[in-house]
C-alpha positions in Angstrom: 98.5 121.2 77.3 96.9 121.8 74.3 93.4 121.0 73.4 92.7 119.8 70.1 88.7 119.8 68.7 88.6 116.9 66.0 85.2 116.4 64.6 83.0 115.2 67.6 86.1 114.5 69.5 88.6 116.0 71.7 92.1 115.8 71.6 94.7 116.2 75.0 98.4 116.9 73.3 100.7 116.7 76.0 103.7 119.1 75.3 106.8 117.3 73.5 109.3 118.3 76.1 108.0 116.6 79.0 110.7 114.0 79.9 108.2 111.2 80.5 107.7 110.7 76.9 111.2 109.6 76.3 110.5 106.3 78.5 107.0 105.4 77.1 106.2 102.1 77.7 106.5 100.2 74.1 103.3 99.4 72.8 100.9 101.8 74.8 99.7 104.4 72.9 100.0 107.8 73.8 97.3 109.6 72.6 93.4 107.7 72.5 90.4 109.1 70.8 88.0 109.6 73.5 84.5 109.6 72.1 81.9 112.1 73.5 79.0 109.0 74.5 77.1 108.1 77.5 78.8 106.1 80.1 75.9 103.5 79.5 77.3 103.1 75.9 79.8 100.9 77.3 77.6 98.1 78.0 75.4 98.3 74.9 78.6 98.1 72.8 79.9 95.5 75.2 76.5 93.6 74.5 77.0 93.6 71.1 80.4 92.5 71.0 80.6 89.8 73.5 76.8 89.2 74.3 78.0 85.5 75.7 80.8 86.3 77.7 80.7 86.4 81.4 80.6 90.0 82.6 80.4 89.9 86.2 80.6 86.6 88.4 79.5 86.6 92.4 79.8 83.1 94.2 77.6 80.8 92.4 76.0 83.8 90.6 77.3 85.3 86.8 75.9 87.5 84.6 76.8 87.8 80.3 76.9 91.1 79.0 73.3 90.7 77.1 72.0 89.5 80.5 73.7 92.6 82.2 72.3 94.4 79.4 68.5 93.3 79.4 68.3 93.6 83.3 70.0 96.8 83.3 67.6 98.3 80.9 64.5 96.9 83.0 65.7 98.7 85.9 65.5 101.9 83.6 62.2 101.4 82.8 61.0 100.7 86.3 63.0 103.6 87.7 61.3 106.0 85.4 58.2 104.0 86.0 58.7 105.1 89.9 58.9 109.1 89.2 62.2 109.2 89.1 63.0 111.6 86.2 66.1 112.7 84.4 69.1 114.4 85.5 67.8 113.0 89.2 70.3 111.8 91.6 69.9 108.4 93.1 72.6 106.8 95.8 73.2 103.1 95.6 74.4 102.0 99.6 75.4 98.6 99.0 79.1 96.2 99.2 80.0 95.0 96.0 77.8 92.7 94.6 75.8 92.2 91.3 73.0 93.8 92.0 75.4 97.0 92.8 76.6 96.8 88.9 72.8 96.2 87.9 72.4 99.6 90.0 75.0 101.6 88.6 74.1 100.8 84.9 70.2 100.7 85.7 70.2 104.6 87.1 72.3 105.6 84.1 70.2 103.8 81.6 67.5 105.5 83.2 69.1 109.2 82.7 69.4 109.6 86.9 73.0 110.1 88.0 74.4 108.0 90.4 76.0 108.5 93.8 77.8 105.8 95.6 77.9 105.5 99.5 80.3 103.9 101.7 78.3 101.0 103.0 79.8 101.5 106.4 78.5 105.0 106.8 76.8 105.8 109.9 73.4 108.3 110.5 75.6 111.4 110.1 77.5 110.4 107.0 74.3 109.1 105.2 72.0 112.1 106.5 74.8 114.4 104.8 75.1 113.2 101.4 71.7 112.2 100.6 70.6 115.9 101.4 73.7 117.2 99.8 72.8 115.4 96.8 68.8 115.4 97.2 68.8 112.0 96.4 65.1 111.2 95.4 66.1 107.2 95.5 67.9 104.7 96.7 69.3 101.0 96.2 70.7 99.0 99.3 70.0 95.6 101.0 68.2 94.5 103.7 71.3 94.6 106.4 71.3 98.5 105.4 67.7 99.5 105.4 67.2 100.0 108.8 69.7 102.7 108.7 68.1 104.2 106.3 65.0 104.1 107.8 66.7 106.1 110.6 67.5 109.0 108.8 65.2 108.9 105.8 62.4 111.5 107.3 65.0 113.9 107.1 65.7 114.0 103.5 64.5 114.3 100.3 64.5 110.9 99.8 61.0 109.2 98.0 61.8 105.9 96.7 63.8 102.6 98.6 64.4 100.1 96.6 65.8 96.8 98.2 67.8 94.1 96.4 67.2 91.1 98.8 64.0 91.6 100.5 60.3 92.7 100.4 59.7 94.9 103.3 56.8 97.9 104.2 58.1 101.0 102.5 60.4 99.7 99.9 60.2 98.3 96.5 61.7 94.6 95.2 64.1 94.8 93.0 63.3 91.5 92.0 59.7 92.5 91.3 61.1 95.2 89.4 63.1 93.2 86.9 60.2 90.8 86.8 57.8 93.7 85.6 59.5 96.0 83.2 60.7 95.1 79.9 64.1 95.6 78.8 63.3 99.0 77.4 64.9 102.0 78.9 63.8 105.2 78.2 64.9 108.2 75.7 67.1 111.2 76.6 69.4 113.4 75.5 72.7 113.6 77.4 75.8 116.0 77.0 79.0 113.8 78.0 81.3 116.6 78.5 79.0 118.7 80.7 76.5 115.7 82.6 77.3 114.5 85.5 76.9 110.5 85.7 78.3 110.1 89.1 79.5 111.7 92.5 81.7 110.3 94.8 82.5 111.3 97.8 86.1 112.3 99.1 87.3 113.3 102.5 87.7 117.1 102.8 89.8 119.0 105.3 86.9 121.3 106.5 84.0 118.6 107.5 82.0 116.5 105.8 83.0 114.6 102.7 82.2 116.7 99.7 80.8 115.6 96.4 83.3 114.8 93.2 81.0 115.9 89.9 82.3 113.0 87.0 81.1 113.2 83.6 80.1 110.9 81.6 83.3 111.8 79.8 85.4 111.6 82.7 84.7 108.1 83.4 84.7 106.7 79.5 88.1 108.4 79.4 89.4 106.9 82.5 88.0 103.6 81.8 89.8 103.8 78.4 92.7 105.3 79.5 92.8 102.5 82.4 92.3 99.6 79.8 95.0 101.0 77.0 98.0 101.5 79.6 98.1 97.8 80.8 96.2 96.2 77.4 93.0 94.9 78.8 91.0 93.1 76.4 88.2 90.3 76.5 90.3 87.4 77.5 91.5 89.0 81.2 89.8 88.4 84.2 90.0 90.8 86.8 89.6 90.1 90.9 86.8 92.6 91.6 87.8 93.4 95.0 88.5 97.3 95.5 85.0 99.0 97.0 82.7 99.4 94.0 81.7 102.8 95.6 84.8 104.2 95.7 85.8 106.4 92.3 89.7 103.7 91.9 86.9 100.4 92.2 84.2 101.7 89.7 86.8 102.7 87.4 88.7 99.2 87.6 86.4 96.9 88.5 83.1 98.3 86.6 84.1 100.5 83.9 87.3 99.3 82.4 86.9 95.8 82.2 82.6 96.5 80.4 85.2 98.9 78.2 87.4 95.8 77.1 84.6 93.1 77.9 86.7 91.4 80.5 85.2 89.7 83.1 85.0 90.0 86.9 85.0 87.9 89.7 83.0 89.7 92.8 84.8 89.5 96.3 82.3 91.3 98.6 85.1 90.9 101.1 88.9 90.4 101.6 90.0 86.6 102.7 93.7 86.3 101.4 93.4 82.5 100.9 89.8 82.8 99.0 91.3 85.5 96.8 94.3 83.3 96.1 92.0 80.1 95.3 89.8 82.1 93.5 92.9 83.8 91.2 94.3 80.1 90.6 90.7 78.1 89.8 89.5 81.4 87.3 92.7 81.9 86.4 92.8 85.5 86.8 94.6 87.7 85.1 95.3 91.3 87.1 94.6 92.3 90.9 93.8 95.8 92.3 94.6 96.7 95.6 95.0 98.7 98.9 99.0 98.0 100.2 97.9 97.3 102.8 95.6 94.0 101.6 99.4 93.0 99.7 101.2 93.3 103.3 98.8 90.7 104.4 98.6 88.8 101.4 103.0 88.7 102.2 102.4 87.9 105.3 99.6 85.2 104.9 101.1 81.4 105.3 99.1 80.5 101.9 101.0 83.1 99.6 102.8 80.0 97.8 100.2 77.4 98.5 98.5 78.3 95.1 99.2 78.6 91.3 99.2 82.6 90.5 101.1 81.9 87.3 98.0 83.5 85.2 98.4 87.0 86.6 99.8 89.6 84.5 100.5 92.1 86.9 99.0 93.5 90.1 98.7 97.3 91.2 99.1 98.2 94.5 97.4 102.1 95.3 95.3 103.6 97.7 98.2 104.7 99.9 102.1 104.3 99.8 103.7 101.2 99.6 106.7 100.3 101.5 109.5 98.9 99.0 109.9 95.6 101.0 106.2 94.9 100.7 106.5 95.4 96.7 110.0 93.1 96.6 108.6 90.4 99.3 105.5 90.0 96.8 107.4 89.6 93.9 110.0 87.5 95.4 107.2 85.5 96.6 105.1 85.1 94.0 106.8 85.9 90.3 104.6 88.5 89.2 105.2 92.5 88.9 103.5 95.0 91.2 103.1 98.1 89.0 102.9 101.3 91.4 100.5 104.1 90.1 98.5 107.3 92.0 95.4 108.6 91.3 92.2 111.3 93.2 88.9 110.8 93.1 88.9 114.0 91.5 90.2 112.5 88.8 88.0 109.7 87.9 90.4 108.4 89.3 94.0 107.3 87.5 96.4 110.0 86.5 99.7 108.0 86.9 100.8 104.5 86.2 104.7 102.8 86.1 105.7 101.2 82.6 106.0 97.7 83.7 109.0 97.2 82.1 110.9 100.1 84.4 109.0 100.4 87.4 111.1 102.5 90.0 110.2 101.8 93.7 109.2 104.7 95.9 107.5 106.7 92.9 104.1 106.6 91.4 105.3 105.8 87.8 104.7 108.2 85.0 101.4 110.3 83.5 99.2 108.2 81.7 97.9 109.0 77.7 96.8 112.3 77.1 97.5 113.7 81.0 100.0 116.2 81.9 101.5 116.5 85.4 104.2 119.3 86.6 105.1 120.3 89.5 104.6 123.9 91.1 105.8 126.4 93.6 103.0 125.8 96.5 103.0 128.8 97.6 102.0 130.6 94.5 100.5 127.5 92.7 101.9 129.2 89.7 105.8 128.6 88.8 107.0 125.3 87.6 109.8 123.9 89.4 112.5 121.7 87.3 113.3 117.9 88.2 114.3 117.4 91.7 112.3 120.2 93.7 109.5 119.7 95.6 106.1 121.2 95.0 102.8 120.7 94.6 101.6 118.2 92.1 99.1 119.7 89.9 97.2 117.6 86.8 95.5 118.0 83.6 93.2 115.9 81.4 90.3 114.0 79.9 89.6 112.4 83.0 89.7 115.4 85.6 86.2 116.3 87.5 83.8 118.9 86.8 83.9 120.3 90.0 82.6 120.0 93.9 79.0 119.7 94.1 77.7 122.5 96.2 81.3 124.2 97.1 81.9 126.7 94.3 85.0 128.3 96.4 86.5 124.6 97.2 85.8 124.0 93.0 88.0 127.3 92.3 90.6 126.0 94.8 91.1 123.2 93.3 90.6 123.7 89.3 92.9 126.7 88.4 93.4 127.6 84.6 92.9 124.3 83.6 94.7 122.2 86.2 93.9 119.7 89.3 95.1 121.4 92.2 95.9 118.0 93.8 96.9 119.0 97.6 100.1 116.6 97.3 103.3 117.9 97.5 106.1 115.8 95.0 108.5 115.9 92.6 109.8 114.6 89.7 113.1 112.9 88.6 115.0 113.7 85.4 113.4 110.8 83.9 110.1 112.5 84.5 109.3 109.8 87.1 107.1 111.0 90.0 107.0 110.5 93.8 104.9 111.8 96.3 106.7 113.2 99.3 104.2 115.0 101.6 100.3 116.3 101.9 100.0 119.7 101.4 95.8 118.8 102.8 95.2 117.4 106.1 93.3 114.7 105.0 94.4 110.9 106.9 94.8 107.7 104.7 93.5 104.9 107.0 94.1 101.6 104.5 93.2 103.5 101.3 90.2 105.3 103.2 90.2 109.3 103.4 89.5 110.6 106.7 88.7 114.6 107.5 90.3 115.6 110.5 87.4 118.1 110.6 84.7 115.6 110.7 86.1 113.4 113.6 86.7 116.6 115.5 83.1 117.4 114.7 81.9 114.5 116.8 84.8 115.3 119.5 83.1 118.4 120.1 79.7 117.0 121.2 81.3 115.3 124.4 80.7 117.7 127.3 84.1 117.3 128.4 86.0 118.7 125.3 86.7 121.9 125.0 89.1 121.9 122.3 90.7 119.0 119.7 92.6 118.6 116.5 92.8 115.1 114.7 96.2 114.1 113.0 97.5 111.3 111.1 100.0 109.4 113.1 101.8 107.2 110.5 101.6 103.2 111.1 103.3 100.5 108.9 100.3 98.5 108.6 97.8 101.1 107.4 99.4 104.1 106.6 98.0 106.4 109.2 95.8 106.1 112.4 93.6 109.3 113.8 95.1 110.2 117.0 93.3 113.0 118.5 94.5 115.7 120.7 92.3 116.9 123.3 92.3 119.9 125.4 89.6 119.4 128.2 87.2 122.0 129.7 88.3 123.5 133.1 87.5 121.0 136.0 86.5 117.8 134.0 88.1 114.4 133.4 87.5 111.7 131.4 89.0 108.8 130.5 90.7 108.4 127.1 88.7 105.0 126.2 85.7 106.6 126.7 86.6 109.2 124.4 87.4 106.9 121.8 84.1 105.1 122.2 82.4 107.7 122.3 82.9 108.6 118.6 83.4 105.2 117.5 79.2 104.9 118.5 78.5 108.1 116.1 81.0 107.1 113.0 81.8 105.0 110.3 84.5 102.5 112.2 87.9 103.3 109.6 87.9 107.3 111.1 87.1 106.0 114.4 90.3 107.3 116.8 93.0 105.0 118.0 94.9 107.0 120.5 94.1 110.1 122.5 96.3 112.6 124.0 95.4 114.9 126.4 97.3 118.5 125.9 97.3 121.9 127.7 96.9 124.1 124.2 96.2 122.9 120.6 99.0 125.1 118.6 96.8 127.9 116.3 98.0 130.3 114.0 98.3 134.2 114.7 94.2 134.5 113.1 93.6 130.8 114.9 94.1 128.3 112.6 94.9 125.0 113.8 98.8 124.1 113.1 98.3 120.7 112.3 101.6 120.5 110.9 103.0 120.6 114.6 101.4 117.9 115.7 102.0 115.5 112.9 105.8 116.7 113.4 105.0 115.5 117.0 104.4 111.9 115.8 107.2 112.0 112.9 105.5 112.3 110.2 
C-alpha cells in the first residue's frame, strides 16, 4: 500500500490489482480524506451542525449534541481543575450509560487519554491495568467503587470521581458539572502520534495488554465505519455493544457523533426491550455479538414487533453460524451484513457489500485498508486466492502499538502491517473468511479470554501442579475454557471446586466450565505448552 502525503492529510492507495475492488459496493467510496484532528473535534463539529438533535438517549434520559457538548467541556475544566494534567491517563469503569459518553469526551476535552475497563473486572484485572496504565483518575458508579476502594492503595491512582453518588474519598460528578463552566482547556495535540485511548485485549501470555489508538485511528475508523453503510443524521442506532470495548466505542460513540446520528442506550441485553425499543424509536441499524442474534432467533417475540425501520444489522464479535444469519432474515426481512475486525485496529477492517454478502466469510476490506494473506511461517510470502495463511492488515485505522510490550508491538506491526494472529484465506473474488487462530486466545460471546491468565489463577490452588486452558468450541458462545489439570502427587480435589475456586478471583465470562484431570500436559521439546493438542482433543 502506498502512502500518499496531501497537504495536512494522508492518503492510503490500496493497490489496483487487489480483486476486491472489482466488487465494490456501488455508492461507497473507496478512498476518504481523513483529516489529521482531535478525536474531540467530532463533537464540536457535531455541535455545530446538529446542536438540537438527540445525541445520546438512556431510559427517560437524552442528551442534544450542544448539551453533550457544554457538559463535556465542564468536565474538562473540572478535570484539569483536579490536577489532572495533559497527556494523563484516566480509566472510566462504568456499563454503558450517559455519563460513560460524558466521560469519554470529558477526559479528551481535557487533553487526558482515556482507558476503558470492563465493568466486570475483578481485583486482579483492575489492579493490573490501572498500574499498567498509571491511571491518576478514575470515573465509575457507586455499585463499582467499592472495588475500587479494594485495590486503589496499590496504585497510582489520586482522583475518584463517581457519577451517582457522594461518598468519603470521591468527587460528584454532578457537583462537577454544577461548578465548572463549559470551558475546556488549551493544548496542543498530534493526531497521528497521541494516543486518545487504550483498550484492553486478551493476550496469550497473561494479563490483557494495552491497545495504543490515536486520535487518528479512531477519526478514521469512525469515518470509515460511517461511509461503508451511509450513516448520516437521520439513523438511529441501538447502542447496545460494551461502550468499553474498542467495536462499541467505535459504533456506538464515535461513528454515529461523526454522522450526528443518534443513540438509544441499552445498559443491558433483554431481546423483547430491544425489539420494542427498535419499533417505538424506529431504529435504523443494530450491532451485535452472534450470539445476542441466536437468542434474538430463538426468542418467542422475534415477530411480535414492527422492525421494518432497520436498514441492516451486523453481527461480529465471533463467527456466526449460517443458519443463525438465514433464520434472522427469514424471520425478520432485514439483511445481516457479516464483517471482522481487532481491537488493534480501532477496530473494523472488513465489512460485506450488502448487496452480495457471502455467508461463512467476513466480507471484503473496507476504504483505504489492504488485507493479504501470508505464509505463517515466514510472515513474509503472499499466498494467492484459496490458500490459507495468516491474515495480515494495513491502514488508517491500525494501532500505534502495545503499551509497555515493545517485543509484543514488533510481533505484531511488521513493515507496515497488522500481524493479526488469524489464519484465513481469500476467494477469487477477494472475499475473506477466517478459518483458524494462529493465537491461543478463547472467544467466550465476543469476549477475549488469555489462556495464560486463567491458568494464572489455577496455579494458586495448592493442589495444581500443572494446567493449560483451551477453547472447547460451543454453538451458543463460540468457545468455553475448559481447563486441563495435572495434580500434585498425593492430592485430590474435586473438579467443582476447582471451577469455584477461580470463578471467586475472576471476571465471570473467563471463569472455567469444565475441568479435566490429565496425567501430562503435552509440551514442546524446549517446554512449550501444545495447546494445539488439546483443542484437537475437543475438535476444534
Amino acid at each position: 500500500m502506498k502512502i500518499l502525503r496531501n497537504g495536512g492529510h494522508v492518503e492510503y492507495q490500496v493497490p489496483p490489482d487487489r480483486p476486491w475492488l472489482k466488487f465494490w459496493p456501488e455508492g461507497v467510496p473507496r478512498h476518504l480524506d481523513y483529516p489529521e484532528m482531535p478525536l474531540f473535534e467530532l463533537l464540536s463539529r457535531a455541535a455545530q451542525k446538529w446542536p438540537e438533535n438527540i445525541a445520546f438517549s438512556c431510559r427517560e434520559r437524552q442528551l442534544t449534541y450542544k448539551e453533550l457538548d457544554e457538559l463535556t467541556g465542564k468536565l474538562a475544566a473540572g478535570i484539569r481543575n483536579l490536577g489532572i494534567e495533559a497527556g494523563d491517563r484516566v480509566m472510566l469503569f462504568l456499563t454503558n450509560s450517559l455519563e460513560f459518553i460524558i466521560g469519554y469526551y470529558g477526559i479528551l476535552k481535557a487533553g487526558g487519554t482515556v482507558t476503558t475497563a470492563n465493568p466486570l473486572y475483578r481485583q486482579v484485572e483492575l489492579r493490573h491495568q490501572l498500574n499498567d496504565t498509571e491511571a491518576k483518575a478514575l470515573i465509575t458508579n457507586r455499585d463499582l467503587y467499592p472495588l475500587v476502594k479494594e485495590v486503589q492503595t496499590e496504585t497510582q491512582l489520586r482522583v475518584v470521581i463517581l457519577t451517582d453518588a457522594e461518598e468519603n474519598g470521591a468527587i460528584s460528578l454532578g457537583q462537577i458539572l454544577e461548578k465548572y463552566p463549559p470551558t475546556p482547556p488549551t493544548f496542543t495535540v498530534r493526531p497521528k502520534d497521541d494516543v486518545a485511548v487504550i483498550v484492553y485485549t486478551g493476550g496469550t501470555t497473561g494479563l490483557p495488554k494495552g491497545v495504543l489508538l490515536t486520535h487518528y485511528n479512531l477519526v478514521a475508523n469512525a469515518m470509515q465505519n460511517a461511509a461503508w453503510f451511509g450513516w448520516s443524521d437521520k439513523d438511529v442506532i441501538m447502542g447496545l455493544l460494551p461502550f468499553y470495548h474498542s467495536w462499541g466505542g467505535c459504533t456506538c460513540i464515535n461513528s454515529p457523533i461523526y454522522s450526528g446520528a443518534r443513540v438509544i442506550i441499552l445498559p443491558r441485553f433483554d431481546a423483547e426491550e430491544l425489539l420494542m425499543r427498535v419499533e417505538r424509536e424506529k431504529a435504523t441499524v443494530i450491532y451485535g455479538a452472534a450470539t445476542m442474534f441466536a437468542a434474538l432467533v430463538n426468542s418467542p417475540v422475534i415477530t411480535k414487533y414492527d422492525l421494518s425501520s432497520l436498514r441492516y444489522v451486523k453481527a461480529g464479535a465471533m463467527p456466526i453460524p449460517p443458519e443463525i444469519r438465514e433464520r434472522w432474515e427469514r424471520l425478520t426481512g432485514v439483511k445481516m451484513d457479516l464483517g471482522y475486525g481487532l481491537s488493534e485496529a480501532s477496530p473494523e477492517t472488513h465489512n460485506s457489500p450488502l448487496k452480495k454478502i457471502k455467508s461463512g466469510t467476513i466480507g471484503i476490506p473496507v476504504m483505504d485498508t489492504d488485507a493479504r494473506i501470508v505464509d505463517e511461517e515466514t510472515g513474509e510470502t503472499e499466498l494467492p486466492p484459496g490458500q490459507m495463511g495468516e491474515l495480515v492488515i494495513q491502514g488508517p485505522q491500525v494501532m500505534k502499538g502495545y503499551l509497555n510490550r515493545p517485543e509484543d508491538t514488533r510481533e505484531a506491526l511488521r513493515n507496515g502491517w497488522l500481524y493479526t494472529g488469524d489464519l484465513a484465506m481469500m476467494d477469487e473474488e477477494g472475499y475473506f473468511r477466517i478459518l483458524d487462530r494462529k493465537k491461543e486466545t478463547i472467544k467466550y460471546k465476543g469476549y477475549t479470554i488469555a489462556p495464560a491468565e486463567v491458568e494464572a489463577v489455577l496455579y494458586e490452588h495448592p493442589t495444581v501442579k500443572e494446567c493449560a486452558v483451551v477453547g472447547k468450541p460451543d454453538p451458543v458462545v463460540g468457545e468455553v475454557p475448559k481447563a486441563y489439570v495435572v495434580l500434585n502427587e498425593g492430592f485430590t480435589v474435586d473438579k467443582e471446586e476447582l471451577i469455584n475456586f477461580c470463578a471467586d478471583r475472576i471476571a465471570p465470562y473467563k471463569r472455567i466450565r469444565e475441568v479435566e484431570f490429565i496425567e501430562e500436559i503435552p509440551k514442546t521439546p524446549v517446554g512449550k505448552v501444545l495447546r494445539r493438542v488439546l483443542r484437537d482433543r475437543e475438535g476444534c
